[in-house]
N, C-alpha and C positions, 0 to 999 in steps of 0.2 A: 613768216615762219610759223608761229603759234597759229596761223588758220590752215596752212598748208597741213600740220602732225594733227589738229583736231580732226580734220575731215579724215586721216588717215587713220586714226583712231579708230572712228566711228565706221570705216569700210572694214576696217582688220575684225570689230567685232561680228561679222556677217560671214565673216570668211569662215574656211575649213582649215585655216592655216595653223598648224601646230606651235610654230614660234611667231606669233604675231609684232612683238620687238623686232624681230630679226626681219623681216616681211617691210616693217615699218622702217628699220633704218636703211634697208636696201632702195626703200622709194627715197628715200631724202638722198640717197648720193648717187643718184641715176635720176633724178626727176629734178635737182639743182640747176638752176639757168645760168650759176656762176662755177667758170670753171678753176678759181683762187678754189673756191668752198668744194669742189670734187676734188681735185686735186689734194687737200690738207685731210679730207673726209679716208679718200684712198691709201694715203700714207700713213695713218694709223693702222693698218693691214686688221691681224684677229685682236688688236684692241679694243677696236672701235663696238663699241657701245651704244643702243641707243640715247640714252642719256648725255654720252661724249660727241652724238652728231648734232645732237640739238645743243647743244653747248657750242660746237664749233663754228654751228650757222648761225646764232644766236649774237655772235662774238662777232662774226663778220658782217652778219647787220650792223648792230653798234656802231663797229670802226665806221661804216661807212655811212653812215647819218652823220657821224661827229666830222668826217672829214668834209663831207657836203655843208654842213652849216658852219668851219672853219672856212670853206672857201667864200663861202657868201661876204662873212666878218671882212674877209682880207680886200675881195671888190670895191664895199662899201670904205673899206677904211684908204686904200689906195685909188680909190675911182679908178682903175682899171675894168 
């Protein structure tokens, strides 16, 4: 995520684009591979923020390292 908004960053400042946040948070919820994170990104409607998308994808990063390294614990500890 943090390489995906820098490089967005760095193209927004090149642009012509008037609101460059706005430009930027449209690419984070059209450019997401995950459709949890489009989904929760779009349900925010005129909230969403780009601060609030990076927050949101950020947040379901996490979850999901923490549940991939909960699942490894449980393999190892069950030999499953």
């Amino acid at each position: 995520m943090e390489q995906f908004v820098t490089k967005l960053q760095l193209l927004a400042k090149d642009s012509s684009f008037k609101d460059q946040d706005e430009m930027i948070r449209d690419r984070i919820v059209f450019g997401t591979n995950s459709q949890k994170v489009r989904e929760k990104l779009i349900n925010e409607k005129a909230k969403l923020t780009l601060a609030r998308a990076i927050e949101i994808a950020r947040n379901y990063e996490s979850a999901k390292q923490q549940l991939q390294s909960m699942g490894k614990k449980e393999d190892s500890i069950y030999g499953i």
